[in-house]
C-alpha positions as CSV (number, residue, x, y, z in Angstrom):
1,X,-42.8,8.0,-11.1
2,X,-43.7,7.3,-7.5
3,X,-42.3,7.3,-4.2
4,X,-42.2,3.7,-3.2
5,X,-38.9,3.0,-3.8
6,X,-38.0,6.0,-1.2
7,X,-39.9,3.9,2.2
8,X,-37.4,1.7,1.4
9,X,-34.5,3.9,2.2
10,X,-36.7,6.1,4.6
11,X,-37.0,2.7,6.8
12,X,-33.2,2.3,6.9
13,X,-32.7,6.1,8.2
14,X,-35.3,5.4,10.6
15,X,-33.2,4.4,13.6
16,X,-32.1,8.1,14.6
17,X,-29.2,9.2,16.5
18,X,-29.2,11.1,19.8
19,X,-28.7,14.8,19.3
20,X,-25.4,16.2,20.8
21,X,-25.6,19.3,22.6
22,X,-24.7,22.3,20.7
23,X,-22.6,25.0,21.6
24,X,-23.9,28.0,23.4
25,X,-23.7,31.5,22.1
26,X,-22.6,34.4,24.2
27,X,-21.3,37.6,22.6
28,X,-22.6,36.7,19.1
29,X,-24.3,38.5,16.3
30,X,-27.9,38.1,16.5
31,X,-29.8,36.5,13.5
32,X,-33.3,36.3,13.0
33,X,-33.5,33.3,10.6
34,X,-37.5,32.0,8.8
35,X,-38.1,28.9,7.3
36,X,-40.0,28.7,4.0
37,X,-42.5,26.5,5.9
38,X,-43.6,24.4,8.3
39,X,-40.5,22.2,10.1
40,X,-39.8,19.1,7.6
41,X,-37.1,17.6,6.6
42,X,-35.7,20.2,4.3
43,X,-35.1,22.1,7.3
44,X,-32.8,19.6,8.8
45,X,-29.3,21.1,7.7
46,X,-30.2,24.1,9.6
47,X,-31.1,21.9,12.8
48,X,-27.5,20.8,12.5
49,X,-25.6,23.8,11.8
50,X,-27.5,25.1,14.6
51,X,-27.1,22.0,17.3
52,X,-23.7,21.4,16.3
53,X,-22.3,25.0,16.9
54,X,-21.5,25.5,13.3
55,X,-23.1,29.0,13.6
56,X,-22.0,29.8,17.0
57,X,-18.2,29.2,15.6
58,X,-19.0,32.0,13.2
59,X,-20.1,34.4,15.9
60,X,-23.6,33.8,14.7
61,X,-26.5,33.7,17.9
62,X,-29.3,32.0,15.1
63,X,-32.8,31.8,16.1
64,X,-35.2,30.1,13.8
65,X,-38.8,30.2,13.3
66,X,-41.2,28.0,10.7
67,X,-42.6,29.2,7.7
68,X,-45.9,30.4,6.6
69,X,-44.7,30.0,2.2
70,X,-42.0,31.4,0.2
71,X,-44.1,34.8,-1.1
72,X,-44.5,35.7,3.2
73,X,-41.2,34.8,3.7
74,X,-39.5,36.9,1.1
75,X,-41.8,39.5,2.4
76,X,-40.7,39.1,5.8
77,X,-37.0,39.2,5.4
78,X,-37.6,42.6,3.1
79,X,-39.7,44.8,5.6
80,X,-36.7,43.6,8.1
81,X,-38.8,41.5,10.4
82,X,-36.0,38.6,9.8
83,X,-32.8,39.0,8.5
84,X,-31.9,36.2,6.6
85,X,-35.0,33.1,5.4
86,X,-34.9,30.3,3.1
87,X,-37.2,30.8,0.7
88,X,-38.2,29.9,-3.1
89,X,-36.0,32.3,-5.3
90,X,-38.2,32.5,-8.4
91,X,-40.4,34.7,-6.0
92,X,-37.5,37.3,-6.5
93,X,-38.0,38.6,-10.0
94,X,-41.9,39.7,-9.2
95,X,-41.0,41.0,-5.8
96,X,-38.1,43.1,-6.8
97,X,-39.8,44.5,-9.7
98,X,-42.7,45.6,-7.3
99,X,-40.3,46.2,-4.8
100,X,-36.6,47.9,-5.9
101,X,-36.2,50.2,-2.7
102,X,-36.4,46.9,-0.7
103,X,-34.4,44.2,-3.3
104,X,-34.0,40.9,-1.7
105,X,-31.2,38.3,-3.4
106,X,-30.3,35.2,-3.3
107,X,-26.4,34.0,-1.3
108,X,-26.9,30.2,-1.2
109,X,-28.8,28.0,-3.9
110,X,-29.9,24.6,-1.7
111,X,-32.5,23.0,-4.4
112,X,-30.7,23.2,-7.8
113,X,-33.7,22.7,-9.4
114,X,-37.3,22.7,-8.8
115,X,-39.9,19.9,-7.1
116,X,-42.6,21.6,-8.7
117,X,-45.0,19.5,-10.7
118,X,-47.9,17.6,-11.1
119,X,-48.9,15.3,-8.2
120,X,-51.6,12.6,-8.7
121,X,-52.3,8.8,-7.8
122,X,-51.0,6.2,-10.2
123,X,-54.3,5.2,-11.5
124,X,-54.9,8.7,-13.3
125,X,-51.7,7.4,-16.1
126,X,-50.5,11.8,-15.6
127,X,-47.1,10.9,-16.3
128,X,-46.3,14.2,-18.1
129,X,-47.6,17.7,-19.1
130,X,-49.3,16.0,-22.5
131,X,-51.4,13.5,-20.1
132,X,-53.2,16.7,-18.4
133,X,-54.9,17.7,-21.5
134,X,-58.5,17.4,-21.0
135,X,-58.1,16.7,-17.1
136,X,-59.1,18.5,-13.7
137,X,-56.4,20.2,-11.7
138,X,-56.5,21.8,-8.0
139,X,-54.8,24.8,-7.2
140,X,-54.7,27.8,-6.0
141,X,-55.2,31.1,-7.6
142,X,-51.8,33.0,-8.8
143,X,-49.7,30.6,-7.1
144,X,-46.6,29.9,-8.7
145,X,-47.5,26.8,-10.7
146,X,-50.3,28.1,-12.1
147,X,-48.9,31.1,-13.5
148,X,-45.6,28.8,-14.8
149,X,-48.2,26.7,-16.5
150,X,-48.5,28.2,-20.1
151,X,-44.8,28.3,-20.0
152,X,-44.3,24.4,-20.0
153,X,-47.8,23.7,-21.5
154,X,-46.0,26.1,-24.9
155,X,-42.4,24.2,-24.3
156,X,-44.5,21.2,-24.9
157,X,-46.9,22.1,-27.8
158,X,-49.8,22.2,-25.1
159,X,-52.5,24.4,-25.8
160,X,-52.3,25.5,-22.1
161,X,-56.4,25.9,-21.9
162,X,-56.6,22.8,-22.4
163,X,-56.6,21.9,-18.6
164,X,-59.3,22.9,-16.1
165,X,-58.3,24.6,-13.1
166,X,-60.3,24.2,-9.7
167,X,-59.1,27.0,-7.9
168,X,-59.3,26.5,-4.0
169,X,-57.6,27.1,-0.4
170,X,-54.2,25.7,-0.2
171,X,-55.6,23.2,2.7
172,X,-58.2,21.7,0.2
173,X,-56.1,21.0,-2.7
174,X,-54.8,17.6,-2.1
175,X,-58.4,16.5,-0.8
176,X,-60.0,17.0,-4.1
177,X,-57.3,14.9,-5.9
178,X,-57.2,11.7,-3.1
179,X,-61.2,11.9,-3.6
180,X,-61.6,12.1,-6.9
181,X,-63.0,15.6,-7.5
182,X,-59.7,16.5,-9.5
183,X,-57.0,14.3,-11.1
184,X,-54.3,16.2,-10.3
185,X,-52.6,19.0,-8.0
186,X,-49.7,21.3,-8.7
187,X,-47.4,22.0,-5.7
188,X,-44.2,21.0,-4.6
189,X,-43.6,17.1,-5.1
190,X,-41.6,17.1,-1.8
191,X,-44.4,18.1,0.0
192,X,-47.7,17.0,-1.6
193,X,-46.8,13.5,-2.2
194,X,-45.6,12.8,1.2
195,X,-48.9,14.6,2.3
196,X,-50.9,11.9,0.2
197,X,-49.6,9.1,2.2
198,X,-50.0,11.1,5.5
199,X,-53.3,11.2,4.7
200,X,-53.5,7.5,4.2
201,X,-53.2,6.9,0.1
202,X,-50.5,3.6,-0.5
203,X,-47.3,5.0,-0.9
204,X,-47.3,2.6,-4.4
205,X,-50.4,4.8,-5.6
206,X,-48.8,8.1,-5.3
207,X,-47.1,9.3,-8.6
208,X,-45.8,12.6,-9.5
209,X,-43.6,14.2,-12.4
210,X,-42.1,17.8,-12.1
211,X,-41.6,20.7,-14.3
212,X,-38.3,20.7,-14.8
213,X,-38.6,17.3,-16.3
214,X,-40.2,19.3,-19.3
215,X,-38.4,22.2,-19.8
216,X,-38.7,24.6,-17.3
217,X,-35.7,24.6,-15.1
218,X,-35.2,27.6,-12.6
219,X,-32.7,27.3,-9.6
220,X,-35.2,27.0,-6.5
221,X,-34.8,27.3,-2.8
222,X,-31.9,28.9,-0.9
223,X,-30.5,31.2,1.4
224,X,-32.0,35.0,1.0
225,X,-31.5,38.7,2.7
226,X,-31.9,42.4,1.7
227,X,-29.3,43.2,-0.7
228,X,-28.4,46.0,1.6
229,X,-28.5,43.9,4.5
230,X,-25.5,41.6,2.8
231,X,-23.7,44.7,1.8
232,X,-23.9,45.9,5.5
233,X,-23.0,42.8,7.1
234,X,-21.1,40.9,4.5
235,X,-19.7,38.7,7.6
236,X,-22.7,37.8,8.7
237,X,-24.0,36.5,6.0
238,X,-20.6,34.8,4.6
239,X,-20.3,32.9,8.2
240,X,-24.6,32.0,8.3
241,X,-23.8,30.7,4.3
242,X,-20.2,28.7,5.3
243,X,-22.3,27.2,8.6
244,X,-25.5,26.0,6.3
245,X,-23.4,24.5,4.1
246,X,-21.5,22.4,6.7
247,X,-24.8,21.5,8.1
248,X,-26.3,20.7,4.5
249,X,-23.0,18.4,4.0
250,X,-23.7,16.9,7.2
251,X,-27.5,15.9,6.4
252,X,-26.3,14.5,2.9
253,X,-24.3,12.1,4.8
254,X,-26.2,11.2,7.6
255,X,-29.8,12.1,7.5
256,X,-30.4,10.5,10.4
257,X,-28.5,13.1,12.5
258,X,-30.7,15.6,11.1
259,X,-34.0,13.8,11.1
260,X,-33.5,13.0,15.4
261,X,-33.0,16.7,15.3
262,X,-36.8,17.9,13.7
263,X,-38.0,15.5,15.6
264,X,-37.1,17.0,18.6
265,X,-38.0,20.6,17.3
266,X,-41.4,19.4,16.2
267,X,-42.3,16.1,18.1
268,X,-45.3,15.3,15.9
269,X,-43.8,15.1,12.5
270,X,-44.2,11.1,11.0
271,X,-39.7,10.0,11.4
272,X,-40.6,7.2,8.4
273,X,-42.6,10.4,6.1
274,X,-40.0,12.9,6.5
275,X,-36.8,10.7,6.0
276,X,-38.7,9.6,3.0
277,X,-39.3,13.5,2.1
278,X,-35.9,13.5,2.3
279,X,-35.0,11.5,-0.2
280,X,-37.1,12.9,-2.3
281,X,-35.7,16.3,-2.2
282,X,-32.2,14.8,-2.6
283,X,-33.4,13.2,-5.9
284,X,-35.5,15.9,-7.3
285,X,-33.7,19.2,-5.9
286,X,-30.4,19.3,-4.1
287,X,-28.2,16.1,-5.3
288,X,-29.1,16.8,-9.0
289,X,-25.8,15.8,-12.0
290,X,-24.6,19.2,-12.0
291,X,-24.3,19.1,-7.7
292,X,-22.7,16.2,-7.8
293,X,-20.2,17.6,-10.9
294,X,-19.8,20.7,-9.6
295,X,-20.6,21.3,-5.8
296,X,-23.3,22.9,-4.3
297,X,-24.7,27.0,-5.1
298,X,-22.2,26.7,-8.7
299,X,-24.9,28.3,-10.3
300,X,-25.0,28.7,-14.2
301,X,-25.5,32.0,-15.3
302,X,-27.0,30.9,-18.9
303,X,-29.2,28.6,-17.1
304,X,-30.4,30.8,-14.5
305,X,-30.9,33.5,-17.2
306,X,-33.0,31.4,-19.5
307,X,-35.2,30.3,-16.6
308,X,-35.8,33.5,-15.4
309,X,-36.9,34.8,-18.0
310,X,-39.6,32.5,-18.8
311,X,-40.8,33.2,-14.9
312,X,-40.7,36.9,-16.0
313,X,-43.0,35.7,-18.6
314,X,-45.0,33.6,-16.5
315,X,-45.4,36.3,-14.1
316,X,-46.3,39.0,-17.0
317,X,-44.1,41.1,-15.3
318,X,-41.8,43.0,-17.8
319,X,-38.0,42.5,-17.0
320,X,-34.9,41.1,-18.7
321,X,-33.2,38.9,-15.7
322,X,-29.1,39.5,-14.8
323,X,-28.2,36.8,-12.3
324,X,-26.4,40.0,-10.7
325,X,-29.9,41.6,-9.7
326,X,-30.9,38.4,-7.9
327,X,-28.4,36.1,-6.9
328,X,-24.2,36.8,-5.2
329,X,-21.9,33.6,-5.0
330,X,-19.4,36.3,-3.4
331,X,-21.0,34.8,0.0
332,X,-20.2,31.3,-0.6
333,X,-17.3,29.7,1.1
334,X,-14.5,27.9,-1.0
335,X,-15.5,25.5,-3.8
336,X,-13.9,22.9,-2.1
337,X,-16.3,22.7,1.3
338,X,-19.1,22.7,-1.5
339,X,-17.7,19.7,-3.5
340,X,-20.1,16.6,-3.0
341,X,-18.2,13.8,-1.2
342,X,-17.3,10.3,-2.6
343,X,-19.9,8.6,-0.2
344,X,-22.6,10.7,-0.8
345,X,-22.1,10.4,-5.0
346,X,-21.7,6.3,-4.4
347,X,-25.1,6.8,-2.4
348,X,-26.6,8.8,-4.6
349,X,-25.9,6.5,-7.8
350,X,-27.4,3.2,-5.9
């Protein structure tokens, strides 16, 4: 699979719309809000909500800072630093095993399924888990991919030592593939392949596939707080959920609007790369068949139970996963401002 086909449509969103000035707050709640990572475009919907008053109307004064990854920002949001971040939820199971005192659930599922994968350049034919037998791979030590590995390397009859790891920094891993020194990287496909043509490889040359193409299907990145912090403030929370979601419905329809506004936030972001990132993450993560059937956050408990426990596994941490202990739809607003509108499922289908 690669990303060429996604310039296209990243070309056509390129023409971005003037940001409208957003509502100001004054006698709101005050909510310290952290980003999973650096600004992209996966952080558009919450530029929106934000510009747009959509938090304001809920009484919600939102301040939001980047990201340093999804383990820091879990751990951030449970010591009480921030009160609410968007954040990987697979990290949950090993955190509050470690960590029950200071539980931290999920209120909002935004990627339905996983990017995660396998990124290399076309050349290396790594079009699925059976084509990195006998092949190099860069990646850092105990993250997430790595320790998922065996998991999908046993789903698929793959003797999982059959791959060699080159464990480095997270800032080298992409180097070693685009000069040859490995023949693949795990990561996030939304963000490494996108970070191969940033750093000059064709956009035709960049391929990827992902995890859950092969079995190993966890509900990924969302909305997350203390449990007690939701119990505390449960209208807090229900009014910063009911604003993201406007704003994530707003993106899905016009990522343009979205797009102008990380620009703005973060003036040296690449406005063809990140509408193309995008894209990407709609088609991978957040517009997947069951969003468009069934609205965003309906999570499937059987699903979500299955998945987890193979994390647990992964992990080798020793727990049998309730969807109760990790993630509460009682936040969400009404099914119907979730539904996925007609224009964005005819776009979606082109």
């Amino acid at each position: 699979m690669t990303i060429a086909r996604l310039f296209g449509v990243a070309l056509a969103s390129a023409a971005f719309a003037l940001p409208t000035v957003g509502a100001q707050a004054q006698d709101k709640t005050d909510v310290r809000f952290v980003l999973d990572w650096a600004w992209q475009a996966m952080h558009g919907p919450f530029l929106i909500a934000l510009e747009k008053g959509y938090y304001s109307d809920e009484g919600l004064n939102v301040t939001i800072d980047r990201g340093f990854g999804s383990g820091d920002t879990i751990n951030k949001v449970a010591s009480g630093a921030y009160d609410i971040g968007f954040a990987e939820g697979t990290g949950l199971f090993k955190f509050n095993k470690e960590n029950p005192d200071d539980a931290v659930i999920s209120v909002l599922i935004i990627n339905d399924q996983s990017p995660t994968g396998a990124i290399s350049l076309k050349e290396s034919g790594i079009n699925s888990p059976a084509d990195l037998v006998g092949k190099k791979i860069s990646a850092t030590q105990n993250e997430a991919t790595v320790l998922a590995w065996p998991v999908v390397a046993g789903l698929n009859n793959i003797d999982p030592a059959s791959v060699e790891f080159m464990f480095v920094e997270p800032n080298l891993r992409d180097s070693l593939v685009i000069q040859g020194a490995a023949d693949a990287t795990f990561g996030f496909a939304t963000t490494t392949a996108l970070n191969f043509v940033l750093a000059g490889v064709d956009k035709d040359d960049v391929n990827y596939f992902t995890l859950a193409q092969f079995g190993l299907n966890p509900y990924s990145s969302g909305i997350i707080v203390r449990k007690d912090f939701a119990e505390a403030n449960p209208e807090v929370v229900k009014g910063f959920v009911a604003a993201t979601v406007k704003g994530l419905q707003d993106m899905l329809a016009d990522p343009a609007e979205g797009l102008a506004l990380l620009k703005k936030r973060e003036p040296l972001v690449d406005e063809t790369v990140e509408a193309a990132r995008w894209e990407l993450a709609q088609e991978l993560s957040i517009l997947t068949p069951s969003v468009i059937e069934r609205g965003i956050s309906e999570v499937d408990p059987a699903r979500f139970e299955t998945a987890a426990k193979q994390i647990a596994t992964a992990y080798g941490i020793d727990v049998d996963p309730k969807i109760g202990d990790y993630y509460d739809a009682s936040f969400l607003p009404p099914a119907e401002a979730r539904a996925i509108s007609d224009d964005v499922k005819a776009k979606a289908a082109k």
